[in-house]
C-alpha positions as CSV (number, residue, x, y, z in Angstrom):
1,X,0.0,0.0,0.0
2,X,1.1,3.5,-0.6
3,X,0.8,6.0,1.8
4,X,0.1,9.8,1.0
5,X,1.5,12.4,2.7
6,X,-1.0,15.3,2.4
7,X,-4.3,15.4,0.6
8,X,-2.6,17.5,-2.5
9,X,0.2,15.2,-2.6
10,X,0.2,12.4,-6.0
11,X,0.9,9.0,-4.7
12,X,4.8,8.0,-5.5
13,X,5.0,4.5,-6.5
14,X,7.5,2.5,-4.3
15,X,10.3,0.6,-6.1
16,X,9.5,-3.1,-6.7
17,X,11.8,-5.6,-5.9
18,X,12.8,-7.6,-8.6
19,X,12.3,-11.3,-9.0
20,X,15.6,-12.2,-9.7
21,X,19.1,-9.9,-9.1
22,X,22.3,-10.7,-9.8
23,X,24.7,-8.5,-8.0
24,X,28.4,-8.6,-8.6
25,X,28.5,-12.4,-9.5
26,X,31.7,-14.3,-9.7
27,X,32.4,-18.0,-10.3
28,X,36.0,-19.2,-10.5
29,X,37.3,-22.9,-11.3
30,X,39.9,-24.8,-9.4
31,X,40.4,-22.2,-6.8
32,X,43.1,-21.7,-5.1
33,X,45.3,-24.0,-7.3
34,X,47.8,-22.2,-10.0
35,X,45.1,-23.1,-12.5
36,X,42.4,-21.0,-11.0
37,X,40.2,-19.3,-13.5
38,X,37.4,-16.9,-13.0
39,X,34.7,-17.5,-15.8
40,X,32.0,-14.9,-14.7
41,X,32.9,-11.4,-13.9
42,X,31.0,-9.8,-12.3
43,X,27.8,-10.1,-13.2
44,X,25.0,-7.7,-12.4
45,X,21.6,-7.7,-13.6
46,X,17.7,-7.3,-12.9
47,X,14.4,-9.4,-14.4
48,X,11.2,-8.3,-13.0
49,X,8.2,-10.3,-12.4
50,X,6.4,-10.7,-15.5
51,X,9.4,-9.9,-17.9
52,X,10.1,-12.7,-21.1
53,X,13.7,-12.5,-21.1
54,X,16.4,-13.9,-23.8
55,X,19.9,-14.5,-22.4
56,X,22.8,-15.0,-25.6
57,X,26.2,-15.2,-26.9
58,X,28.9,-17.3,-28.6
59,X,29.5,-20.6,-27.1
60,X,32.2,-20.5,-24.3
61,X,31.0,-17.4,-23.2
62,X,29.6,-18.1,-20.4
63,X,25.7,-18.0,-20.5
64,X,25.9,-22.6,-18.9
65,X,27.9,-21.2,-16.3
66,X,26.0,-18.3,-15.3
67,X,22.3,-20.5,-15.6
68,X,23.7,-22.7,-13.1
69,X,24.2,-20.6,-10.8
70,X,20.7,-18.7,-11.2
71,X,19.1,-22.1,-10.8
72,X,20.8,-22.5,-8.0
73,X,23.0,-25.8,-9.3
74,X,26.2,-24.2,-8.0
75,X,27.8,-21.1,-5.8
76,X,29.0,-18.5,-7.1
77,X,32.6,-17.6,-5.9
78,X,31.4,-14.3,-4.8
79,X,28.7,-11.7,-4.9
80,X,24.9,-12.3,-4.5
81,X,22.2,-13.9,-6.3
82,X,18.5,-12.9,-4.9
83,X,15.4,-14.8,-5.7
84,X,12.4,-12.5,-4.7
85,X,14.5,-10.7,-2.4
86,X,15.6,-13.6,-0.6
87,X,19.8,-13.8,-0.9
88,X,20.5,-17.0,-1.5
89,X,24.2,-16.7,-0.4
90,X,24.6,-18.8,3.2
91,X,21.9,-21.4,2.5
92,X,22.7,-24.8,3.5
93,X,22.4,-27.2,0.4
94,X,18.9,-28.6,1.5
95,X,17.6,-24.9,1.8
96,X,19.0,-24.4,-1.6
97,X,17.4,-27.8,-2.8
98,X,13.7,-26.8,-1.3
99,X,13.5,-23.2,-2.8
100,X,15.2,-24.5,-5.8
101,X,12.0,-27.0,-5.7
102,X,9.7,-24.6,-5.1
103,X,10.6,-21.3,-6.9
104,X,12.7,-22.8,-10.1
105,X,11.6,-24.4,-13.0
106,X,13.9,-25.6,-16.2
107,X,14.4,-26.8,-19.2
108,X,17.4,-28.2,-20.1
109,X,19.3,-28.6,-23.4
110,X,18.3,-32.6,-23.3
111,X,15.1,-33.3,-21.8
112,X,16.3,-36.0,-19.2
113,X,13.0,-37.8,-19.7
114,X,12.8,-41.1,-16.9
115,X,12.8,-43.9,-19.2
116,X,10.2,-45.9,-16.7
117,X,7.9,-43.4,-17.0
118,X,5.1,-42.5,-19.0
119,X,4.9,-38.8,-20.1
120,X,2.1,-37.9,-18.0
121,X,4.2,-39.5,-15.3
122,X,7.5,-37.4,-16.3
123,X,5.3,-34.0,-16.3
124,X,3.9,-35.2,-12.8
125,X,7.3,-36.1,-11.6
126,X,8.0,-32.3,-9.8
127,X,4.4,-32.5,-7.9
128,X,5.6,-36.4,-6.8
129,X,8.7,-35.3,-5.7
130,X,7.4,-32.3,-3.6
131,X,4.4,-33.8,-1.9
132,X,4.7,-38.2,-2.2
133,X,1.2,-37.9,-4.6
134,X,0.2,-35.4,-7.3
135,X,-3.1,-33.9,-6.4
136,X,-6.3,-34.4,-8.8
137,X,-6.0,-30.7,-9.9
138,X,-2.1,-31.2,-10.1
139,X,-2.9,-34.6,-13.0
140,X,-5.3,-32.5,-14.7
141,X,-3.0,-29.4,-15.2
142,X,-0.5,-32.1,-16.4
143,X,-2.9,-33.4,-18.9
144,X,-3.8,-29.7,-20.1
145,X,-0.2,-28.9,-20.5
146,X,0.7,-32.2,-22.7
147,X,-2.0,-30.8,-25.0
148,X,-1.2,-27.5,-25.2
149,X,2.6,-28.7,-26.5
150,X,0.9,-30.7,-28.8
151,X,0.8,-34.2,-27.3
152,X,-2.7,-34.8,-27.1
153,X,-2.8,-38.7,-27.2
154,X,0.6,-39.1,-26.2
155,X,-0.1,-39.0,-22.5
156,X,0.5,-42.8,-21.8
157,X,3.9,-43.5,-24.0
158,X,6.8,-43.9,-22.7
159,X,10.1,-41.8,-24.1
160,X,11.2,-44.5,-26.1
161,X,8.3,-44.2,-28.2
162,X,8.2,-40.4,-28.7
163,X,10.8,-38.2,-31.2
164,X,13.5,-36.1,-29.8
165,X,11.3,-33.0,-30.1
166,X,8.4,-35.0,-28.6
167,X,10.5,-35.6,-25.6
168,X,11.3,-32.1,-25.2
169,X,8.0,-31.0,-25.1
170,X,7.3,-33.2,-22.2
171,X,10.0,-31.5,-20.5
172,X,8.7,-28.0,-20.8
173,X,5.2,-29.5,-20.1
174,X,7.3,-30.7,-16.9
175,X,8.6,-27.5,-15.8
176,X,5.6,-25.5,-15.8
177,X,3.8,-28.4,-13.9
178,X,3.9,-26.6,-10.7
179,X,4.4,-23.0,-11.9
180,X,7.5,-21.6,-10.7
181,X,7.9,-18.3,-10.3
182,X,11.1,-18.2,-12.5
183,X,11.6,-20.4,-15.5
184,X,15.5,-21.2,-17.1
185,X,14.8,-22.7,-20.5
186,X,18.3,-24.1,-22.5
187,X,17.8,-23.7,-26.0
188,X,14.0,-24.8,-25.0
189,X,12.8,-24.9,-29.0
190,X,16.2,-26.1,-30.2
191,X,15.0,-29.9,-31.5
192,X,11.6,-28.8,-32.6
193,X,10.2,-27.8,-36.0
194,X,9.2,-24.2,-36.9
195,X,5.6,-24.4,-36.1
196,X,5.9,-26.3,-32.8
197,X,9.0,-24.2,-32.1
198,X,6.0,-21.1,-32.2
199,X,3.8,-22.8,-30.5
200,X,6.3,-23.7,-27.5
201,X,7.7,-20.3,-27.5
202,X,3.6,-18.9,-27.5
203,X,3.4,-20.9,-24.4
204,X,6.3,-20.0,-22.6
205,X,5.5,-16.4,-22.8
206,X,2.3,-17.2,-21.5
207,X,3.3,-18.8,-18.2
208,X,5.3,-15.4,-17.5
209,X,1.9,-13.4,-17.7
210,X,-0.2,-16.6,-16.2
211,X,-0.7,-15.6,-12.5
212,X,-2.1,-12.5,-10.9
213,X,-0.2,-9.4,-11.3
214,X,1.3,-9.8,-7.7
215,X,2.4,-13.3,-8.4
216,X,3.8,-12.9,-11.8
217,X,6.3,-14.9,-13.3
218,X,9.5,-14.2,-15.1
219,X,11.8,-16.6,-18.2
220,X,15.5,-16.5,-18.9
221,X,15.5,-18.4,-22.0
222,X,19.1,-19.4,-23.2
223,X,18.8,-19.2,-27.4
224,X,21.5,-19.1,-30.2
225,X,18.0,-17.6,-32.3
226,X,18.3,-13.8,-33.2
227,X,14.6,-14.3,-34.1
228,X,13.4,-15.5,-30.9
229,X,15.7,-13.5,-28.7
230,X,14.3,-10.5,-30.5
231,X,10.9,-11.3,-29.5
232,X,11.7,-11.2,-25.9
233,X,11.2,-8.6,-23.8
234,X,14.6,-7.9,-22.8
235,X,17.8,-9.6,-24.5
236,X,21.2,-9.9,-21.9
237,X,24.2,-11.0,-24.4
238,X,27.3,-12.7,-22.8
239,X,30.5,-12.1,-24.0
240,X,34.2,-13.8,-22.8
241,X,32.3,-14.0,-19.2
242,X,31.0,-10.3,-19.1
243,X,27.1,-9.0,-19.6
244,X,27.9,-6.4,-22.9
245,X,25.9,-3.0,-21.6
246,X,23.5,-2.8,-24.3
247,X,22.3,-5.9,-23.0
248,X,20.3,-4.3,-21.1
249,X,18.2,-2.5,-23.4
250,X,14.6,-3.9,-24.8
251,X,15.4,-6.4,-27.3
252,X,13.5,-4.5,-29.6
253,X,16.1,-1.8,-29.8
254,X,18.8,-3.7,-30.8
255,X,20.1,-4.5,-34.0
């Protein structure tokens, strides 16, 4: 709530905090040893709830590295990562594990399907982890989401018996499951065609705009595609371990 000072006085709008900021990030290999090399320097940036965000850059630069650490995979050597204004430097690695669990979603490069398992089962494989059972509302959001990738019919097969693109969409199906507030998506439309590529992308951008404005969501989708970075929101390009500073310009502004 904002609070006015006097009767003629126009409400200022207090600063939000953002979803996710970096501040000052640094990771470093083999530290300590006469081979220690920093890969991040530095790093600094802002996503807001609700922004559709495109992070890229030639490989080796940098962009693996730094999704780790925003997915809370590994530490950073130094500086401060801060999920909804929660720093994350300090936490134990089962704190890190449960908000990780509960705030996180991703997609990675390869899907990382469970063989076992069907893909309703794979999609429902966050909500089993979490709470033993998936709830009835839980199945049916999982059944929605395998249709809205375009899997109608393909609830019950196991990943042996869908196509590499198939099996990614079951992944992205699976990291929306239990909508996370952020989403981390590596090269998420990379094995699909042009038209489920749109489709996939449509629905990504969607799940940052899906809850209430209060409970908004935010993507960092890691793409080598000019196209669909330029159709995010905001574009961050990585460069020898470094954000460039027009990164952080709308995407539509750059060239």
């Amino acid at each position: 709530m904002i609070a006015l000072h006097t009767m003629n006085t126009m409400p200022t709008p207090l600063p939000s905090t953002p979803l996710l900021e970096l501040r000052d990030v640094r990771k470093s290999h083999q530290i300590g040893t006469a081979l220690e090399t920093e890969v991040l320097h530095g790093i600094s940036l802002r996503i807001q709830a609700g922004e559709f965000c495109a992070l890229t850059g030639a490989s080796g630069s940098g962009k693996s590295s730094l999704l780790n650490l925003i997915g809370l995979l590994e530490s950073a050597t130094a500086g401060d990562i801060l999920l909804d204004g929660q720093s994350t430097t300090g936490l134990t690695s089962a704190q890190r594990t449960r908000l990780r669990g509960r705030s996180i979603g991703f997609v990675f490069q390869f899907h990382h399907l469970l063989p076992a398992f069907t893909a309703l089962e794979n999609v429902l494989m966050p909500a089993s982890i979490a709470h033993g059972r998936p709830s009835p509302a839980q199945c049916q959001r999982a059944q929605a989401l395998l249709h809205r990738v375009g899997l109608r019919g393909h609830e019950h097969k196991k990943p042996a018996a869908l196509s590499g693109g198939q099996q990614q969409r079951v992944a992205i199906a699976r990291a929306l499951l239990l909508s996370p507030r952020l989403l981390l998506a590596d090269e998420p439309t990379g094995n699909l065609d042009s038209h489920t590529a749109a489709e996939v992308f449509a629905l990504l951008r969607e799940f940052s705009h899906e809850k209430e404005q209060t409970q908004r969501s935010a993507c960092l989708i890691v793409t080598h595609d000019p196209h669909l970075a330029a159709r995010c929101d905001r574009q961050f390009v990585m460069q020898d371990g470094r954000l460039q500073p027009e990164s952080d310009t709308p995407a539509a502004s750059l060239r």
